[in-house]
N, C-alpha and C positions, 0 to 999 in steps of 0.2 A: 765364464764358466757357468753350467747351469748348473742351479743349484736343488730345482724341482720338477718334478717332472710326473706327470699325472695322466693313467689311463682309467678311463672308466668304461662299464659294461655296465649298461642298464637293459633290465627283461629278459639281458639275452639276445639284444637284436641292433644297441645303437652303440657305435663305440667313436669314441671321440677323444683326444691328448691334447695338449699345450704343451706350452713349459713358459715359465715365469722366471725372469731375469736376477730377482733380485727378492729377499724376505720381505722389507716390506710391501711389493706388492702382493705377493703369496699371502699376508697376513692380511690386505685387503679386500683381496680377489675369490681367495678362495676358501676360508676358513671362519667360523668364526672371531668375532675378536677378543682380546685377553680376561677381558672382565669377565664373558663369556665362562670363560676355560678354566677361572680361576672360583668359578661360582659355581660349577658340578659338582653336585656329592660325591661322598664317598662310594655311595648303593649305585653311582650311576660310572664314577670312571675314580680308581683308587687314586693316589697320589704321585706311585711313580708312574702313570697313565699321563697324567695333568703335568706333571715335570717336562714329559716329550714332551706333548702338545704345547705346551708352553713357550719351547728352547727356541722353536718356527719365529719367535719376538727378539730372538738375540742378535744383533747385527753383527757380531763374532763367531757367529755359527759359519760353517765349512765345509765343503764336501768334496767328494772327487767327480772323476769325469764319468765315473758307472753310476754308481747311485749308493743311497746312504750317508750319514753324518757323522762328523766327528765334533763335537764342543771342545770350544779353546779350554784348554786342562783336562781333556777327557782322559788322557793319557797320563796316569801318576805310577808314579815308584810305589810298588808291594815289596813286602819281605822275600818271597819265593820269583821275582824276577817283575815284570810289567804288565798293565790290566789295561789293557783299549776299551774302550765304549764307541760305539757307536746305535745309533736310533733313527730313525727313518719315520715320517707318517703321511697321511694324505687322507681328503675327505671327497666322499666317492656318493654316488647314490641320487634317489628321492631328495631333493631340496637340496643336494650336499650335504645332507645332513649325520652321514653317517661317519665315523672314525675308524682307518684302518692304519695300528699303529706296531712297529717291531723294534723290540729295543734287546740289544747282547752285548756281552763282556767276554771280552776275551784275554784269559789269562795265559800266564809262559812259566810253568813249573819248573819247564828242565825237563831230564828223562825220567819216565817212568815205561819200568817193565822193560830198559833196555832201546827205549824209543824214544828220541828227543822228537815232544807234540805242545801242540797247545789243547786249553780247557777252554771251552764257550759253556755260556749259559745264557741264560735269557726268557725271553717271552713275546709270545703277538698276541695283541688285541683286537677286537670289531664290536663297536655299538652303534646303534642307531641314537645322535644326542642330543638332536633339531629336528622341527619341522611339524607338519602337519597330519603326516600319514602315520600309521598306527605299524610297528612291526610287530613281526610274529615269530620271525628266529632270526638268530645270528652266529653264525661260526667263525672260528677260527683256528685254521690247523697250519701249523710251523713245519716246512723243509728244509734240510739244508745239502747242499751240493759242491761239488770240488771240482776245478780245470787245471791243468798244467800234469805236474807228472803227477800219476797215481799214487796219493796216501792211503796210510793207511788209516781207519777208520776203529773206534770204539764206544761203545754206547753204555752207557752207567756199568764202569767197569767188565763186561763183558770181554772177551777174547778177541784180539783184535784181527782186523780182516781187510781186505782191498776194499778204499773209497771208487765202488765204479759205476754206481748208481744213486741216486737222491733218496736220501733220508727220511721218512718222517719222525718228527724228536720229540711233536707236543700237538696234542688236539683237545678243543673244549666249544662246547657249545650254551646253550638258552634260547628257552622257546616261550620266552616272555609271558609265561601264565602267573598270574597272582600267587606273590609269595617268594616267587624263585629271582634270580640275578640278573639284571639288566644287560648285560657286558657275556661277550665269550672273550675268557684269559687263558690260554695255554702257555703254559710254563712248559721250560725245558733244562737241563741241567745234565753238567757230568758228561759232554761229549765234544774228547779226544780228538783230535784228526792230526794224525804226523808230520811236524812241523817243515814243511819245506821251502827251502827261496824262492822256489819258483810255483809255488801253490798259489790259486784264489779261490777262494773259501766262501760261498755265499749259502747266508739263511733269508729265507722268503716266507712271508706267512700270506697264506689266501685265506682273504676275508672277504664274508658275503651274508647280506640282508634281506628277508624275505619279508614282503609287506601284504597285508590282508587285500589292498588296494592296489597297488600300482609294480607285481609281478616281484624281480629280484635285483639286485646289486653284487658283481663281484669285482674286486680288485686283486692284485697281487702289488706288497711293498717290501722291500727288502735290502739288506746292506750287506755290504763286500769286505772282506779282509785280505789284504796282497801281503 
């Protein structure tokens, strides 16, 4: 099973994928290493940021055959019914040195409004956290999309409607001038999509780095709920 799987778009002009068999070569290959990950400030990548990046060292981590992660227990008992997790990330860019990471929860209420759906929430990340070159901005904006039969879709409680086009749920950026925030974190919350058997559910965040020196970086990372 593959468990990573990596495209990168450098400038705009060179694109090149692998995939890597197994964590720990991913954690030698392609990432910094944990000392690394565990010694970023707060000002540079928060903690549930470093938690992801982290989980990549757990020889129990799991994934499916699309993409995206589940960690062994990610899945616990709530009072209101079951909360999956899953988180995804990959380092992309200038030196590798950049983090593009998407972490969401999905919960199962039960019906609301008449609708048996599920809640996600979550958030994507992009920093630049290594290396030599100097960046100069960094975005990242969260979509999410549906295949199988068409759900229905609601977005912080709003009126609900046919899922028949892609989302966007959270965007944020920085443009690294003194003073301001290392990291773009877009958060996302409070969106619905009508629970069905034969639905997959994916959110994707594109994340991309722009360097004073050596053009741009984007990637797209993202995980699946069936």
């Amino acid at each position: 099973m593959k468990l990573l799987k990596v495209g990168v778009l450098v400038g705009g002009l060179i694109l090149s994928s692998f995939s890597l068999t197994n964590i720990t070569q991913a954690a030698e290959n392609d990432s910094p290493d944990k000392s690394f990950i565990q010694n970023l400030s707060e000002d540079i990548a928060p903690q549930e940021v470093k938690n992801v990046l982290l989980s990549e060292f757990n020889s129990n981590r799991v994934g499916n055959s699309e993409d995206g992660y589940s960690l062994v227990g990610g899945i616990r008992p709530m009072a209101n019914g079951i909360l999956a997790h899953k988180d995804n990330n990959q380092w992309f860019g200038t030196d590798k040195g950049a983090a593009s990471v998407i972490n969401v929860n999905q919960g199962n209420p039960g019906f609301w409004k008449s609708i048996y759906q599920n809640e996600f929430d979550g958030w994507g990340y992009t920093a630049y956290l290594k290396g030599s070159y100097k960046p100069t901005k960094a975005t990242a904006s969260v979509d999410v999309s549906a295949s199988g039969v068409v759900p229905n879709i609601s977005l912080n409680n709003s009126t609900w409607s046919l899922f028949t086009a892609t989302k966007n749920v959270g965007s944020d950026s920085t443009s690294y001038k003194s003073g301001e925030k290392t990291y773009a974190h877009a958060n996302f919350e409070n969106v619905r999509i009508q629970n069905l058997s034969t639905l997959t559910t994916k959110f994707e965040v594109k994340s991309s780095v722009s360097f004073s020196n050596a053009g741009s970086s984007t990637v797209y990372t993202s995980v699946r709920f069936f």
